[in-house]
C-alpha positions in Angstrom: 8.2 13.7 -3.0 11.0 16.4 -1.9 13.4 15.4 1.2 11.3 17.5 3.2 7.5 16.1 2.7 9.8 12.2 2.9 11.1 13.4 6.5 7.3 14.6 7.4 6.0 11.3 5.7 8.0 8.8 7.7 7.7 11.1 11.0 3.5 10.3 10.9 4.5 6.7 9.5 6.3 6.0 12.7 3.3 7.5 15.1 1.0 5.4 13.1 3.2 2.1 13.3 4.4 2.6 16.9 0.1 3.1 17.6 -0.6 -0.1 15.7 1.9 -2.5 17.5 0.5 -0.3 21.0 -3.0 -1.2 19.7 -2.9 -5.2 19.3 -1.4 -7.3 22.0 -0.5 -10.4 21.8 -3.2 -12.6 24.2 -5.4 -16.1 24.2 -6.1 -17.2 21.5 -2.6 -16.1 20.5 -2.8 -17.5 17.5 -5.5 -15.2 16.1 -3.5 -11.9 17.2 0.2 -13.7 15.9 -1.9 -13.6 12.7 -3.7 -9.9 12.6 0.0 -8.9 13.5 1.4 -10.5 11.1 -0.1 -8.7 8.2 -0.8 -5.1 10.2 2.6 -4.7 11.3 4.2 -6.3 7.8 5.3 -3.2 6.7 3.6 -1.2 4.0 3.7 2.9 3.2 1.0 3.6 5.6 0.0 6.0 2.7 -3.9 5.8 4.1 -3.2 6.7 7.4 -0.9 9.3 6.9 -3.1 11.1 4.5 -5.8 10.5 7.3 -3.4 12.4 9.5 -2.4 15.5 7.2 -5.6 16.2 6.3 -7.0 16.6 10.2 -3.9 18.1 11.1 -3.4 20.5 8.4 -6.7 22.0 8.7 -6.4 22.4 12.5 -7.3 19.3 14.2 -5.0 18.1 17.5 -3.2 15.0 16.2 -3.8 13.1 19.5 -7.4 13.3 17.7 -6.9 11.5 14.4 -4.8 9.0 15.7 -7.2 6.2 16.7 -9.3 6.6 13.4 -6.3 6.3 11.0 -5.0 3.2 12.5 -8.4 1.9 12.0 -8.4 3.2 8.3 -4.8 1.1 8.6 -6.7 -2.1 9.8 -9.1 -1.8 7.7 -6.7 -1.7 4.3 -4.8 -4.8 6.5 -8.2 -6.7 6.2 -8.8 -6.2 2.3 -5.4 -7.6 1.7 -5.5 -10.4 3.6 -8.9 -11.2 1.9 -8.0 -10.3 -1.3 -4.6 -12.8 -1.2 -6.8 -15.5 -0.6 -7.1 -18.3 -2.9 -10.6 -17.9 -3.5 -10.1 -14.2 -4.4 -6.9 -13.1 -6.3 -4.6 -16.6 -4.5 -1.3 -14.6 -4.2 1.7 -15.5 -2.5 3.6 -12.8 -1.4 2.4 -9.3 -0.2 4.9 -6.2 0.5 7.8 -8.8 0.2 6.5 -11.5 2.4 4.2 -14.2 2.1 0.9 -13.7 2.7 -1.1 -14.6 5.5 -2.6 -17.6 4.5 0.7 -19.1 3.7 2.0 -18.3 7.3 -1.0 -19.1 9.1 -3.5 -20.7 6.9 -6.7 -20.2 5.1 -8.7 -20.3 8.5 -6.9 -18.5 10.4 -6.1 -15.8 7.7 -9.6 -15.0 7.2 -10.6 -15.1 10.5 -7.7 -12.6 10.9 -9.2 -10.5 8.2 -12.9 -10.4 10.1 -11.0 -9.8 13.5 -8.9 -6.6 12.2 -12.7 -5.5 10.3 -14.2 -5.9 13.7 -11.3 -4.5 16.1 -11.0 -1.2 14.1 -14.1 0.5 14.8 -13.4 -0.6 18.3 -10.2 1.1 18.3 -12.5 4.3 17.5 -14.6 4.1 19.7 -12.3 3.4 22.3 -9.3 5.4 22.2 -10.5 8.9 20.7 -10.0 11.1 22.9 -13.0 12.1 25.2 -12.5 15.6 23.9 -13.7 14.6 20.3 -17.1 15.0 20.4 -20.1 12.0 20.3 -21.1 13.5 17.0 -17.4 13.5 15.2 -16.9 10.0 16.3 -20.6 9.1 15.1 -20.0 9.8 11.7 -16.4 9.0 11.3 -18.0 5.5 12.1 -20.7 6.0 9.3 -18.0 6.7 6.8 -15.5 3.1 8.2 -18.4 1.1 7.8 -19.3 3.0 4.0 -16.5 2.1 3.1 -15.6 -1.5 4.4 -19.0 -2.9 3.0 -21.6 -3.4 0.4 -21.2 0.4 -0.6 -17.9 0.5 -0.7 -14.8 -2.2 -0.9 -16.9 -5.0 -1.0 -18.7 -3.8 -4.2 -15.3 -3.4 -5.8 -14.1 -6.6 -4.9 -16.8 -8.4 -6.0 -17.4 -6.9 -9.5 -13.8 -7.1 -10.0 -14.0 -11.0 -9.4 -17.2 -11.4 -11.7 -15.1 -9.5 -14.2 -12.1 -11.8 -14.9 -12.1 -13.3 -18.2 -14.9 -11.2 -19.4 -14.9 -8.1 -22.0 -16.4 -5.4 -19.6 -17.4 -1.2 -20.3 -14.9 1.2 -19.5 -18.2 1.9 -17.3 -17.4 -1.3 -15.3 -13.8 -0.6 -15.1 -14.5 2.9 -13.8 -16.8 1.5 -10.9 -14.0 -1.6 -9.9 -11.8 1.6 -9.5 -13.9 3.4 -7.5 -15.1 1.0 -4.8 -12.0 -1.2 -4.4 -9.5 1.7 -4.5 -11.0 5.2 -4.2 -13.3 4.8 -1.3 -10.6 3.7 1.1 -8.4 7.2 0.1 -12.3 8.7 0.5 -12.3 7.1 3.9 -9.2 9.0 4.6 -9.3 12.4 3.4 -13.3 12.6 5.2 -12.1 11.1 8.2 -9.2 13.8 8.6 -11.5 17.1 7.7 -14.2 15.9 9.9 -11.9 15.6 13.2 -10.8 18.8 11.7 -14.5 20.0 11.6 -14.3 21.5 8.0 -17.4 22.8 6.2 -19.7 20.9 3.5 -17.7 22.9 0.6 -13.8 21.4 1.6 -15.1 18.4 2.8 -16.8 18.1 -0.8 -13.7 18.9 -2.2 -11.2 17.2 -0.6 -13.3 14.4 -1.2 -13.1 15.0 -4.9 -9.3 15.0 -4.4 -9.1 11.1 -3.1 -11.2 10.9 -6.1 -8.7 11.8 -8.6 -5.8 10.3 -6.6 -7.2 7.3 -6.2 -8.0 6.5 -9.3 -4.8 7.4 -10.2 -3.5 5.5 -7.8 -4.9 2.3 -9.1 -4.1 2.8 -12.8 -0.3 3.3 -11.7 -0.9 0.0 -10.1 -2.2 -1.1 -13.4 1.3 -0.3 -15.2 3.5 -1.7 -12.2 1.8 -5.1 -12.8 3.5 -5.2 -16.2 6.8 -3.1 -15.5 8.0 -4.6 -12.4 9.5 -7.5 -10.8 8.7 -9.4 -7.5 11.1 -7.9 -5.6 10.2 -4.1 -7.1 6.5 -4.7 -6.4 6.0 -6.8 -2.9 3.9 -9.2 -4.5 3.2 -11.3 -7.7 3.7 -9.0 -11.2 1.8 -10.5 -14.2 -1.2 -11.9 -12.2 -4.0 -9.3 -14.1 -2.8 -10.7 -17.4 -2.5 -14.2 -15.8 -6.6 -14.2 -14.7 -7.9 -12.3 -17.4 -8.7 -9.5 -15.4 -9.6 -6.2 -17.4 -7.1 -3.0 -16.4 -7.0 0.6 -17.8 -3.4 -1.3 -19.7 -5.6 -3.7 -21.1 -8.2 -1.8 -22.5 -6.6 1.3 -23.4 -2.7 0.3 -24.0 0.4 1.2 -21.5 1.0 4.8 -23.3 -2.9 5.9 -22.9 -3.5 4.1 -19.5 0.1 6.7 -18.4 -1.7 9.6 -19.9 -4.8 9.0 -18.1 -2.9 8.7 -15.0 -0.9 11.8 -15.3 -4.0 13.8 -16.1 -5.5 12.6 -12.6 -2.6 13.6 -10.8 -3.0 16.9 -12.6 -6.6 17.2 -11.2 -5.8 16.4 -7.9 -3.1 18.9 -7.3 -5.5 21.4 -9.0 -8.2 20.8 -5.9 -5.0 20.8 -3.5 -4.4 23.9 -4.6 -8.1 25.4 -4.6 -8.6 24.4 -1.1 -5.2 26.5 -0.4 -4.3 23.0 1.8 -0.6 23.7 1.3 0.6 20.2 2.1 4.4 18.8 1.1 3.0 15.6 1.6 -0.7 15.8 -0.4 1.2 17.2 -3.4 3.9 14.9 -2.6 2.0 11.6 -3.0 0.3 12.7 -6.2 3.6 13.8 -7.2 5.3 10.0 -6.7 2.6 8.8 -8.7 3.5 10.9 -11.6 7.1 10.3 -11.7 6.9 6.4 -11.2 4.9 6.6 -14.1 7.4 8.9 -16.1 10.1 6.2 -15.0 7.9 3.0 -16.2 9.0 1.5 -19.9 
């Protein structure tokens, strides 16, 4: 990512934090909402929302009006960590540098941190989108959070991922783990953003497609970091696919083909940017760190 789309980047990133500490007050219980912010205000790239944001604003939208929704696309990424940190799930220690929720606060409380941020998000959209959105934008931008933080979406992903570990599975499998537990959250964003933005069926189709490639991308790059990079590089535990048994696009197709399959993602993806005419630093830029983290891996 040039200078310029990193200076845009972190200029959204500190609208989106500044809205999530705003968002989530500290109040009885306290220790619930000590917990929620612990994990929502941890840090992280805020790559979701952001996109969420450049999408609604590059086609046109107000960005008072994507706001609320891309904070809850925020909460709801929060939520699948926490979860998926969880000894009964992946039992890591450490996420973006710090331990994880359930270390701080403990098992209870972490997941009842998870299911308040899952619940408190939609609220957020309902609640503080602007009045000047209208019933029928808000309606479906709903549809598509709740898509993609059940059964059809992350919760699919998470759970065939689980049943997966120590098994041989199809590239078929693999594909569909991809899909729901990484894809559909960069789905959420992109749709979200065109339909504040009120684009038609053929760029919403499109752009869709996009989160597609990149997300997929995405996770394979995730993939090769769990093998090239250290604790302090990564936020959280390196080795732990290997260490389960878990099946990744490294394992089953090698480091040097599971690159090449990224890098021809990124490819597609910047070829839809381009269709669409979107002319975003920050789109290209995203796609574009992907493919040189991946030049840089050894």
């Amino acid at each position: 990512m040039n200078n310029s789309a990193k200076e845009q980047f972190n200029y959204i990133k500190q609208i989106i934090d500044k809205n999530l500490d705003k968002y989530i007050d500290v109040i009885y219980p306290e220790s619930i909402y000590e917990s929620m912010r612990y994990s929502l205000l941890a840090g992280g790239k805020r790559l979701r929302p952001v996109i969420a944001y450049e999408v609604a604003t590059k086609f046109g939208a107000n960005p008072d009006d994507i706001i609320p929704s891309a904070c809850a696309i925020e909460m709801l990424h929060c939520q699948s960590l926490i979860h998926d940190d969880l000894p009964c799930m992946d039992n890591d220690d450490y996420r973006r540098g710090k331990l994880t929720n359930h270390k701080v606060y403990g098992e209870a409380t972490a997941t009842l941190a998870g299911d308040a941020l899952l619940s408190y998000a939609p609220k957020i959209i309902i609640d503080k989108t602007p009045k000047s959105v209208s019933s029928d934008k808000v309606v479906s931008i709903l549809k598509e959070f709740f898509i993609a933080a059940g059964v059809d979406g992350i919760i699919s992903g998470q759970i065939v991922d689980l049943d997966s570990e120590k098994k041989k599975i199809s590239k078929e499998t693999l594909s569909f783990i991809y899909e729901y537990k990484t894809a559909k959250l960069f789905k959420l964003s992109v749709r979200t953003g065109a339909i504040i933005a009120g684009v038609n069926s053929e760029i919403l189709d499109k752009i869709t497609l996009f989160a597609q490639y990149y997300g997929h991308a995405f996770q394979i790059f995730d993939d090769i970091l769990d093998v090239t990079s250290t604790l302090e590089e990564l936020g959280k535990t390196p080795g732990k696919d290997a260490k389960v048994e878990k099946s990744t696009y490294v394992s089953m197709y090698g480091l040097d083909e599971a690159k090449k399959q990224a890098l021809l993602l990124c490819s597609k993806a910047c070829d839809i940017l381009h269709n669409i005419n979107i002319n975003s630093d920050i789109l290209l830029g995203v796609v574009s760190d992907i493919s040189e983290g991946i030049k840089k891996c050894s």
